[in-house]
Structures are given as C-alpha cells and as structure tokens.
Backbone as a chain_set.jsonl record, in Angstrom:
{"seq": "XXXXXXXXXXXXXXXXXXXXXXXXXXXXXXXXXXXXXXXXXXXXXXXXXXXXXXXXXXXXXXXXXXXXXXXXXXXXXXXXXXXXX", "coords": {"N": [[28.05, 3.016, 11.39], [24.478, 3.615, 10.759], [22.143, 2.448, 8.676], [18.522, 3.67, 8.681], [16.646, 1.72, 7.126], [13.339, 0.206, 6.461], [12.41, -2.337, 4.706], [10.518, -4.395, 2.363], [10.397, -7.533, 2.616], [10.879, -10.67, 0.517], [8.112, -12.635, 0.722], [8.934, -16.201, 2.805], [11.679, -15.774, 2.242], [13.683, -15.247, 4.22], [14.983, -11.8, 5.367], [15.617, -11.643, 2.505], [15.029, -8.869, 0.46], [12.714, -7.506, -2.16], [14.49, -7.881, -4.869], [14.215, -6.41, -7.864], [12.604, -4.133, -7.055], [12.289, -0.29, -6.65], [13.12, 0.326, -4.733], [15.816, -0.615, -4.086], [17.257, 1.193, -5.552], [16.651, 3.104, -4.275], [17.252, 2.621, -1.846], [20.608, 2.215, -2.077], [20.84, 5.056, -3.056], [20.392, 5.635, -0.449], [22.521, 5.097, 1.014], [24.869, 5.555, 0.034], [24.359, 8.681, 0.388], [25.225, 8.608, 3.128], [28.014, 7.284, 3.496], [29.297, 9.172, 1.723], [30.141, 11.263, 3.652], [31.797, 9.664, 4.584], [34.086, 8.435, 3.458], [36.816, 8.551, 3.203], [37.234, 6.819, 5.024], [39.339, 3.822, 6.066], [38.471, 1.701, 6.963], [36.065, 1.209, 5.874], [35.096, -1.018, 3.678], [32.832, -1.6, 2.291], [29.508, -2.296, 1.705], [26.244, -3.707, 2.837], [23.18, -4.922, 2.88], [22.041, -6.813, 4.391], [22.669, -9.939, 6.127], [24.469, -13.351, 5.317], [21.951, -14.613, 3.885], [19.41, -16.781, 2.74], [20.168, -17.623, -0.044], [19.884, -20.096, -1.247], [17.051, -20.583, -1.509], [15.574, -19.418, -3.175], [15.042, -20.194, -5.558], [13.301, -22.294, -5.308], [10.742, -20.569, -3.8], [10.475, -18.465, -5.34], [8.887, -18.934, -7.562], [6.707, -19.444, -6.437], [5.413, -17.345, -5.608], [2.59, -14.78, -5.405], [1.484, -13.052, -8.069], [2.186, -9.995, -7.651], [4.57, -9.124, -7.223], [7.802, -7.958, -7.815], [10.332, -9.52, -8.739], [8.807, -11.949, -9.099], [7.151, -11.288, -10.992], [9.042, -10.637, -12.791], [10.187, -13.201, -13.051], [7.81, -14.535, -14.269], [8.136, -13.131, -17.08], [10.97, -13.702, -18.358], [10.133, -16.109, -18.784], [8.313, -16.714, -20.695], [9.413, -15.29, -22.699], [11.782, -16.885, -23.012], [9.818, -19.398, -23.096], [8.483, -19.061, -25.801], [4.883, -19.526, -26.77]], "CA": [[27.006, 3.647, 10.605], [23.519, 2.51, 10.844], [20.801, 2.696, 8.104], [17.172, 2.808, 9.116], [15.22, 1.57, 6.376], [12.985, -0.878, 6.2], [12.148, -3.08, 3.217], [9.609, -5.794, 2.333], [11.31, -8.652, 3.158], [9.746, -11.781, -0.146], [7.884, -14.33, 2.143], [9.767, -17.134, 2.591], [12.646, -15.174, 2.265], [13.308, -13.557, 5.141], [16.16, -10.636, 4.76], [15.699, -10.552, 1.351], [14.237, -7.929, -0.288], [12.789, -8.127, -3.803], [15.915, -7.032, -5.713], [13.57, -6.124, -8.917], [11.421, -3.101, -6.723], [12.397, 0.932, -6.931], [13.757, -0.238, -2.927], [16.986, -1.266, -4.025], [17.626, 2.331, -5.991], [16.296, 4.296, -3.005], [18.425, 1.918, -0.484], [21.694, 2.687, -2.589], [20.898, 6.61, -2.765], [20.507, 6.768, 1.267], [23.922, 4.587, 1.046], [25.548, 6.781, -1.286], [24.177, 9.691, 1.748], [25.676, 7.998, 4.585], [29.426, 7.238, 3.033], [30.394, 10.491, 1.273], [31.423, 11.752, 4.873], [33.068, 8.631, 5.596], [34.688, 7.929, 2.087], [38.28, 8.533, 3.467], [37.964, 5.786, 5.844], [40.408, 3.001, 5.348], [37.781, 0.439, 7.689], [35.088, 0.615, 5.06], [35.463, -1.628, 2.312], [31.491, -2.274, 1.357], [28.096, -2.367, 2.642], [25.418, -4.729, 2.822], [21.716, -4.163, 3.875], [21.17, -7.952, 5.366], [23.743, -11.06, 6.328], [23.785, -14.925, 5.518], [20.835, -14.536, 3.187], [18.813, -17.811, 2.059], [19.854, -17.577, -0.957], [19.501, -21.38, -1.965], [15.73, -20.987, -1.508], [15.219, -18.277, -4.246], [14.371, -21.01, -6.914], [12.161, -22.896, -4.749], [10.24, -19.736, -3.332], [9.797, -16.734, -5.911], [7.809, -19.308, -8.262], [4.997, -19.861, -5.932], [4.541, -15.895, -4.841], [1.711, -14.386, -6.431], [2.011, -11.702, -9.594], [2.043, -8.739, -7.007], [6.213, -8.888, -6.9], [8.957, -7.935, -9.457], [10.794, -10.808, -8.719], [7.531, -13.477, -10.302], [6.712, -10.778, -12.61], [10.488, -10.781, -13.961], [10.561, -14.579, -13.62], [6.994, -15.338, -15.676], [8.599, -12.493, -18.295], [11.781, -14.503, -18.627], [10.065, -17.704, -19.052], [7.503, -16.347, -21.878], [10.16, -14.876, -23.622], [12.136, -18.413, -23.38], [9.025, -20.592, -24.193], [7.458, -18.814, -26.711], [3.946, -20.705, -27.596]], "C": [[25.777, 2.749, 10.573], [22.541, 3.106, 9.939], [19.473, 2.32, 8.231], [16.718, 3.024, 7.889], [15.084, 0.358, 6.384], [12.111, -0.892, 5.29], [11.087, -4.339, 3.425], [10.453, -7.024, 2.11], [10.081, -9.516, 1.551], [9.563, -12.724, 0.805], [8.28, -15.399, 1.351], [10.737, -17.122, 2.26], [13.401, -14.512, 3.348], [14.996, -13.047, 5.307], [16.435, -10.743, 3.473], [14.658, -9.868, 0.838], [14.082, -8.02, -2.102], [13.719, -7.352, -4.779], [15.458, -6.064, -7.081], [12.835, -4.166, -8.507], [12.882, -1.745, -6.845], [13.398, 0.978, -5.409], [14.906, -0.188, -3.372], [17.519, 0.095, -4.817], [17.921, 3.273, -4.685], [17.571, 3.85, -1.856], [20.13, 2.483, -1.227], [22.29, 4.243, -2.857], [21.219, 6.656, -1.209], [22.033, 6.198, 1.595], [24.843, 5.762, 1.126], [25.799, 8.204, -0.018], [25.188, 9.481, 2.7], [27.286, 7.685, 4.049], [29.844, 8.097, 2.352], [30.72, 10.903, 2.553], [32.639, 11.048, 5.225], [34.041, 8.516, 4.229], [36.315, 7.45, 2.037], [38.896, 7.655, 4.112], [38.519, 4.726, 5.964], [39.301, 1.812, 5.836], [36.391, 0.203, 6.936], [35.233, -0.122, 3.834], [33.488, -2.359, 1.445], [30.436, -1.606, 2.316], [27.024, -3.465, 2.388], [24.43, -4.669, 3.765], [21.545, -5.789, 5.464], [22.498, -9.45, 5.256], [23.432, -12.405, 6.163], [22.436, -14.779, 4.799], [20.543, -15.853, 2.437], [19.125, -17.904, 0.796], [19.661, -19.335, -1.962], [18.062, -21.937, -1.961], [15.463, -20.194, -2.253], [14.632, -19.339, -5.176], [13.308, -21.581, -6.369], [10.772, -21.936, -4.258], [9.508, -18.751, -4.905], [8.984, -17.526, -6.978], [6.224, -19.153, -7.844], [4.594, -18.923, -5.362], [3.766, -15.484, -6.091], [2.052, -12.999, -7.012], [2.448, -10.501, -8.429], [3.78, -8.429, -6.961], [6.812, -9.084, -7.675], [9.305, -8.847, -9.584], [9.974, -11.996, -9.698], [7.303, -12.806, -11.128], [7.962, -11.087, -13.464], [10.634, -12.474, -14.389], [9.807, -15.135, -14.832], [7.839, -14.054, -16.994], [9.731, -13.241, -19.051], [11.237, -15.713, -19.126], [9.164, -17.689, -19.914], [8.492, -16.146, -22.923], [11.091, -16.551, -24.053], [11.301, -19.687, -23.7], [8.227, -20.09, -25.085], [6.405, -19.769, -27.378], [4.027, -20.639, -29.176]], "O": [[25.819, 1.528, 10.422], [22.048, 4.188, 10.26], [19.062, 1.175, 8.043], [16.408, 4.134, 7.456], [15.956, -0.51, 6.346], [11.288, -0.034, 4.97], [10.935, -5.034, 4.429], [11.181, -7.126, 1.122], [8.903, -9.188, 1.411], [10.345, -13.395, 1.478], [8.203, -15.662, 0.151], [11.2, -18.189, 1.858], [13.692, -13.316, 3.318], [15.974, -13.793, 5.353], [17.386, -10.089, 3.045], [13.5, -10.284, 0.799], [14.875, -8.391, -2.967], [13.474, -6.269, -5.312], [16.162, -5.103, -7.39], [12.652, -3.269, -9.33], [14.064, -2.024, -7.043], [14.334, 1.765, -5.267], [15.343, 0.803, -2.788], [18.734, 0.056, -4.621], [18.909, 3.879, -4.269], [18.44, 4.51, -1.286], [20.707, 3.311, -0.522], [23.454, 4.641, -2.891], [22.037, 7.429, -0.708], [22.716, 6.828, 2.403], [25.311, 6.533, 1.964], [26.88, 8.636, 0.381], [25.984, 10.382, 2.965], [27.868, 8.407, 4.859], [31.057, 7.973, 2.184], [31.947, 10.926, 2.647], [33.729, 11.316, 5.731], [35.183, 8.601, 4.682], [36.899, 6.594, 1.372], [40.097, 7.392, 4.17], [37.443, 4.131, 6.034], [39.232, 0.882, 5.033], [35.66, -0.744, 7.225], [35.588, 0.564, 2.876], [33.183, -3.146, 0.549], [30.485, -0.789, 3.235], [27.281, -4.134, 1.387], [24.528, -4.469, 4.975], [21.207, -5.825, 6.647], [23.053, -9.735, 4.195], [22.394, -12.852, 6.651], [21.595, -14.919, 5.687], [21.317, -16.138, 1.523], [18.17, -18.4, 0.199], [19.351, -19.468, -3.146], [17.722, -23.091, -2.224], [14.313, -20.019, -1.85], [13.469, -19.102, -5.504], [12.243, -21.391, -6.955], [9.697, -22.532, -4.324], [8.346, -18.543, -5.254], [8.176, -16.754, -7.495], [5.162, -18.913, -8.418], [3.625, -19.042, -4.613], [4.027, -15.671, -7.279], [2.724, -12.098, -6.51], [3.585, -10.165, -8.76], [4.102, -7.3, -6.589], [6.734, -10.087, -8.384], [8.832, -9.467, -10.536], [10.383, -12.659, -10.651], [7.161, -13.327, -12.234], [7.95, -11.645, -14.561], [10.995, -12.955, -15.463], [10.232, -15.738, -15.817], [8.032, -14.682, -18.034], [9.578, -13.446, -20.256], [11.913, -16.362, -19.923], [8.902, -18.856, -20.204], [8.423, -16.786, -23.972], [11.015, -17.153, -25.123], [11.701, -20.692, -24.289], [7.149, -20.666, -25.234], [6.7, -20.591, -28.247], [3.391, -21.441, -29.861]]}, "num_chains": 1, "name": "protein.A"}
C-alpha cells in the first residue's frame, strides 16, 4: 500500500512533519481510507508515514524556527504558561 501525500517536512528536520498542523488529521483520515479494505490482513500490524526520524534534534531545532509553525507556537505557549512573568 502506498500513500501519496506530501507534507511539509520542519527544516532541519527532514521526514518530520510538524505533528501540531491539521496534516497529521488529514494523513490519518487517508490512512483510515487505505486500510478498511485491508483490515483482515494478518501482515499489517501499523503504519508509519516516514522511517528513522531525527528525533534527537527536535529540542535543538523547533526553538530556532520562526512563529509561522505549530510546533514554536506550541513550544513559546508551553513556556509562557510555565514562566509566567
């Protein structure tokens, strides 16, 4: 089974997608599409959009992207709410 969509990759990320955006709903609906035929089949046990994913550069990275991405918006929200001036 092959799903074409493509996603905005966060720079300096590359294969992930910003987990925060409306993307990661939509990607799980066309999922959702694509495995009710198969549902019965004993050789699926998951899915997964992207492999081996950076993920030990997420802390170092999603600070220094600018406001335009859920990801820094969710992080400065988190970190207002935890330093309140």
């Amino acid at each position: 089974m092959h799903a074409d969509i493509h996603s905005p990759n966060l720079p300096g990320l590359s294969a992930i997608i910003d987990p925060l955006t409306k993307l990661l709903k939509n990607m799980d609906e066309h999922f959702a599409r694509l495995l009710v035929p198969n549902a019965k089949d004993s050789l699926i046990i998951g899915y997964f959009f992207a492999n081996e994913q950076p993920l030990e550069d997420i802390s170092r990275v999603i600070p220094k992207l600018p406001g335009k991405y859920a990801a820094k918006q969710k992080l400065v929200e988190l970190l207002k709410q935890k330093y309140v001036a």
